[in-house]
N, C-alpha and C positions, 0 to 999 in steps of 0.2 A: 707439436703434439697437442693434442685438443688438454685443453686442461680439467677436464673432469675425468679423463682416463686416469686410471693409474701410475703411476710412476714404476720404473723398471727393478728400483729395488722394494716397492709394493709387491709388486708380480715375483720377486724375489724368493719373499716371505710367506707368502701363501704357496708358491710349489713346494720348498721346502716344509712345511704344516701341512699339505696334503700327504708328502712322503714318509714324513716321522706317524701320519695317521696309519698308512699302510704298514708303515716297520713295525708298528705294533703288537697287529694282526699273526706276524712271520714266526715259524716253527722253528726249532733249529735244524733240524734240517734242512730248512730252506733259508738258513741265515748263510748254511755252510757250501749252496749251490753255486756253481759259475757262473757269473753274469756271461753277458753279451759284450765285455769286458775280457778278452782274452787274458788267462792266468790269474783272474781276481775272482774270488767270490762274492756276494752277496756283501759280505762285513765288511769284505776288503774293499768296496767300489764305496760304503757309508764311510769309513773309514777315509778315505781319500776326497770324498766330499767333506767335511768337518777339519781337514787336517792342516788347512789354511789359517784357519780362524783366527787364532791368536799369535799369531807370527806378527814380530814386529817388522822393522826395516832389519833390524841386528837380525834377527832368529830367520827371516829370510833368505840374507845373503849366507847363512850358515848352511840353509836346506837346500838353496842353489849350489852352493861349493860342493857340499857333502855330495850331492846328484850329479855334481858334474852338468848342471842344468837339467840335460835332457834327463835326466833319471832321476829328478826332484821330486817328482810324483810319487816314485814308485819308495824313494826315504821316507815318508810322509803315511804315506800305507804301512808299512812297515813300521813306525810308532805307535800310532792308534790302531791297530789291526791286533795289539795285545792286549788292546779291552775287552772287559766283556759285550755281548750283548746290550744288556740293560745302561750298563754306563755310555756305550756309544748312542743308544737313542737315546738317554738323559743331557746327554751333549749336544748334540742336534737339536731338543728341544728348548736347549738355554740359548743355542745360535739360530734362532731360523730368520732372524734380521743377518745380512752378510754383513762379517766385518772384514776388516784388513783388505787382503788381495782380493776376495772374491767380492769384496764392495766396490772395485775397481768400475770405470766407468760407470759410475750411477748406479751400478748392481747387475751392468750388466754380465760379468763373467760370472755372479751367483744365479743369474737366472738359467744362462744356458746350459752350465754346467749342471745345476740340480734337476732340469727339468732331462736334458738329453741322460744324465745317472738313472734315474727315475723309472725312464724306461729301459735302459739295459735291463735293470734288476725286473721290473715287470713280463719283458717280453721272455727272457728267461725262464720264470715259474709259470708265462703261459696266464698269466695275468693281467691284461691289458688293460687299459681304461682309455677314456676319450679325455685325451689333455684340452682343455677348455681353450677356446678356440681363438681369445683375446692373447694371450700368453705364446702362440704360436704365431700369430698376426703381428705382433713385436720382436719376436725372434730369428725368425726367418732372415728379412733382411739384413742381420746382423751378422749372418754368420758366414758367408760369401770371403768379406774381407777384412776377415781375422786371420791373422797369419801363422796363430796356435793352433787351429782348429785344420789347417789344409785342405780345406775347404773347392779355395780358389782353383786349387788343380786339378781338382777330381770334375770338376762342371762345368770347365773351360769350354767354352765352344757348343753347350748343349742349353735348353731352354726347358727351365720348370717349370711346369706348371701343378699348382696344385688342384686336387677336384673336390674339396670341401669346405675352403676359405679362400677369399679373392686375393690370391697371389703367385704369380709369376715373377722369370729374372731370367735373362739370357736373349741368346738367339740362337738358331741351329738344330738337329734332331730333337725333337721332344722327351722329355723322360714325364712322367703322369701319374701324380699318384695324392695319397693325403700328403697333407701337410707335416704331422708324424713321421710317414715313414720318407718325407725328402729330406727334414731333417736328420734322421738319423743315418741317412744314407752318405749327406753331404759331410757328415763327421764319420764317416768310415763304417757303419754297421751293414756288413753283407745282409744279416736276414732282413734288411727292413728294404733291401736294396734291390732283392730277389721281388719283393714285391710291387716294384714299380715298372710301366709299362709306356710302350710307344719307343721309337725308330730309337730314340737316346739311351733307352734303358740299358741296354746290354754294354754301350761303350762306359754307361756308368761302373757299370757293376767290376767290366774288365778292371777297371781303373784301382778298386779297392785293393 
């Protein structure tokens, strides 16, 4: 890494501080919308971004038992999802450095997570913004082989390419799109998935 770039949990901290800037702005009725986050709303997906934070090693393996692992997340939503409003972005504004689990690799599991949450809740209200394009240039190759994210098998065999920042990965049928919406596609979001194009596209989309 060029050492005047950023560091990943720099990039961390500033998605997070763009997001709590956005949450601000939010109505409640658009606090109480469904993300792009099937069965979560808006609170519930902030809510599950924050709900990491202060778990230690103890309080962890409590929320992995409680979960049964695979349903960790959805314990965790279910805590902080009984706050208000105001105190879940008061909380997010005391966390926008990751700690604990989502400082995991250098910050990378706070950066992807905040930034791919980010846009659930965005593309939901029909809200979009252009995710700044150095934060997506670090991203990207990250997320292929993570074995959280399922990534790997959704894009097996097919080659991205994006047409707004210089990055590609693969080989085989093309899928073509922003940088945005391959992310969001490669962590499972149909609508962002509908909008990607060329021979790969559609075996992507089957795959979701």
């Amino acid at each position: 890494m060029n050492t005047d770039e950023p560091s990943l949990m720099d990039l961390a901290h500033d998605e997070r501080a763009d997001l709590a800037e956005f949450l601000a702005t939010l109505t409640p009725a658009q606090w109480q919308t469904e993300s792009l986050c099937t069965g979560w709303t808006v609170k519930d997906v902030v809510a599950h971004v924050i709900s990491y934070e202060e778990l230690r090693l103890t309080g962890l393996l409590k929320r992995f038992a409680k979960g049964r692992v695979v349903h960790a997340n959805e314990v965790g939503v279910a805590e902080y999802s009984a706050m208000s409003t105001d105190d879940l972005l008061e909380f997010l504004n005391c966390h926008l450095r990751p700690q604990g689990l989502t400082a995991g690799f250098g910050g990378m599991i706070g950066l992807i997570d905040g930034t791919v949450h980010h846009q659930d809740i965005r593309r939901a209200l029909g809200l979009q913004r252009t995710v700044p394009a150095q934060r997506l240039q670090r991203i990207l190759p990250l997320v292929p082989g993570n074995p959280r994210l399922g990534a790997g098998r959704r894009i097996k065999g097919l080659r991205l390419c994006a047409n707004d920042i210089d990055w590609e990965r693969g080989s085989g049928p093309e899928v073509v799109g922003s940088a945005e919406a391959l992310l969001l596609a490669m962590t499972g979001r149909r609508q962002a998935a509908e909008e990607l194009t060329g021979a790969g596209a559609a075996i992507l989309l089957g795959r979701l």
